[in-house]
C-alpha positions, 0 to 999 in steps of 0.5 A: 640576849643580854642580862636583864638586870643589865638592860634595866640599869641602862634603859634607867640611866637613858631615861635619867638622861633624856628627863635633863633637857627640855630638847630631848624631853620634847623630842621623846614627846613628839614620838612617845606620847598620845593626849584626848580629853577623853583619857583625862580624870581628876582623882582626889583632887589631882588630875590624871591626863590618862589612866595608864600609870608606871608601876612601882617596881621599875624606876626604884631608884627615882632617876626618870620621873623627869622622862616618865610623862614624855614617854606618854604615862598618865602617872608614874610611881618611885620605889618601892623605897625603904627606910633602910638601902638594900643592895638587892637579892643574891643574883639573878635578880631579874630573868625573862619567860618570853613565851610566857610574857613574864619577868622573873622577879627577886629584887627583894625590895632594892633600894637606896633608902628613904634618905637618898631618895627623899634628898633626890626628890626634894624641891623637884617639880613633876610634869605628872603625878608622881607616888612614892611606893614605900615597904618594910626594910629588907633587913635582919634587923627589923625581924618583929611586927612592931619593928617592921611598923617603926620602919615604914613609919620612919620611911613615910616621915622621912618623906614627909619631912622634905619638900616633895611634890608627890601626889600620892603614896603606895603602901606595898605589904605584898613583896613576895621576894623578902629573904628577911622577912619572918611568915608570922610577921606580915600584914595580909593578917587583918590584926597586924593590918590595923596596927600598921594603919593605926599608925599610918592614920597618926601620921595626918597624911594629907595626900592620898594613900593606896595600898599595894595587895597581893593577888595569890590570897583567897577572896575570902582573905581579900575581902578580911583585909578590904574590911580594915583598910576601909576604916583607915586612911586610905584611898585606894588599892592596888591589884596586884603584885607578883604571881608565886604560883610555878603552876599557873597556865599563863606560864610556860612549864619548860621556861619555868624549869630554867628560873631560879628563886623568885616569883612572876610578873606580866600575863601570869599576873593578869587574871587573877588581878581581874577578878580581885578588881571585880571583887573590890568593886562589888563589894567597896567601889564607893569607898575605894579607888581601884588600881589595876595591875598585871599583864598589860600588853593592849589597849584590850588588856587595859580596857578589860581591868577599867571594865571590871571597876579599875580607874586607872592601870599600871604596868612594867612588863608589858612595856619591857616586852613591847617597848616604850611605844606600848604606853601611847599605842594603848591610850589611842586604843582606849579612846577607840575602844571607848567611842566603841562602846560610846563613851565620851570620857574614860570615867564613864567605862570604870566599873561599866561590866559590873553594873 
């Protein structure tokens, strides 16, 4: 019954507060988390103790990647950030569709900048792996493509230039909630994509970089921006983010009627970001690493996008809904599910529905 918005600033501000200590950190442990060597793989050098990571989009402002790990992630991603702080969109930013296991989302890339969160990372150690989600400034002032490229190439070297012990980078160039942002200027167009990647690949990042894909574009289109993100720098998708799509069966129409500007997360998310896994994976699974995103409740859910060609699985909603026992329940559920199968490591399921 209580605001979203409000719930979320103060499971953040908790969480902050339990990461401040080794007492509560290991109590939180003792109750949250959920280890087999069979969830463990090594990625691009850095290892993942299980697939099940938190999604960007949640702790935005990095205040609990010293909690993240006790709570039983595998990984776990700040932001997204933006070189630029943004106070958020007009209220209501966030809204709950209970029936439709979904979050009403128009958040419009919140942020305290690059600079804050860059100072707040600096010379920190991590217990997991960490990324940094990073996204064009939602600003009037960066309104031309080659203006948005400065920005999130301002943002990248800022954290760059700190000490921060981050594992990986997210690219996020499909926030659907940017009040700020021009229709012709985006990079879902394959043209505009090389010129940002272009000037990503000048920066010489030596961790790896995944890029965040929308899942309300066509296979077709998919596929146009697969074909450049594989000549760059870049070592991995993500699918997806949010559903724009007020029609989609996942959602219930009568919530739906009650919910103001903004777009969908959680269930109306989950099959579309399934088949664009099996797309990628079919057509690029030796040359990208694949996220999956979108509708996590289970163990089953979970399983499903590994299946489909997915390495590792972020999510928020399902979390949010379920609480945060949801992440050790579904890492005892895929070791079952795969000695089920009869699998001895997670990597052997990746991808084992298209083979």
């Amino acid at each position: 019954m209580f605001d979203a918005e409000t719930v979320h600033n103060r499971a953040t501000s908790i969480g902050r507060l339990l990461g401040k200590t080794k007492i509560s950190k290991k109590i939180t442990a003792l109750l949250m988390k959920y280890e087999n060597n069979a969830l463990t793989q090594t990625v691009f050098g850095v290892e993942f103790k299980n697939p099940i990571g938190l999604s960007a989009g949640f702790d935005y402002d990095a205040n609990l990647t010293k909690i993240v790990g006790d709570l039983g992630f595998g990984f776990a991603t700040v932001g997204t950030v933006t070189n630029l702080a943004y106070a958020g969109n007009p209220k209501p930013m966030l809204g709950r569709l209970p029936i439709s296991k979904s979050l009403l989302v128009n958040k419009g890339f919140k942020s305290a900048g690059a600079n804050v969160i860059a100072k707040k990372l600096s010379n920190t150690e991590f217990d997991i792996p960490i990324g940094i989600s990073i996204g064009k400034s939602n600003s009037p002032l960066v309104d031309t493509l080659e203006k948005n490229i400065d920005d999130i190439i301002v943002a990248f070297s800022k954290f760059e230039n700190q000490n921060i012990h981050n594992s990986y980078y997210e690219l996020n160039i499909s926030c659907p909630n940017l009040i700020h942002a021009k229709e012709e200027v985006n990079f879902y167009n394959p043209n505009n994509l090389e010129k940002l990647l272009n000037r990503i690949d000048s920066l010489n990042l030596k961790k790896p970089v995944f890029i965040k894909m929308p899942i309300t574009k066509n296979d077709k289109d998919i596929l146009a921006m697969l074909e450049v993100i594989t000549k760059h720098n870049v070592q991995g998708v993500i699918f997806g983010n949010l559903e724009k799509n007020r029609k989609n069966p996942a959602l219930n129409q009568d919530e739906v009627a009650k919910c103001s500007k903004g777009n969908f997360s959680g269930k109306p998310c989950y099959s579309r970001s399934n088949e664009l896994i099996s797309l990628c994976y079919k057509n690029y699974k030796n040359k990208l690493l694949i996220i999956g995103c979108g509708g996590v409740f289970s163990a089953e859910d979970a399983y499903e996008k590994i299946k489909r060609g997915a390495s590792l699985v972020e999510l928020i909603t399902g979390m949010i809904y379920e609480g945060p026992q949801l992440i050790g329940q579904i890492n005892e559920g895929l070791v079952e599910l795969l000695k089920k199968d009869g699998f001895n490591n997670i990597l052997e399921a990746v991808g084992s529905n298209n083979i």
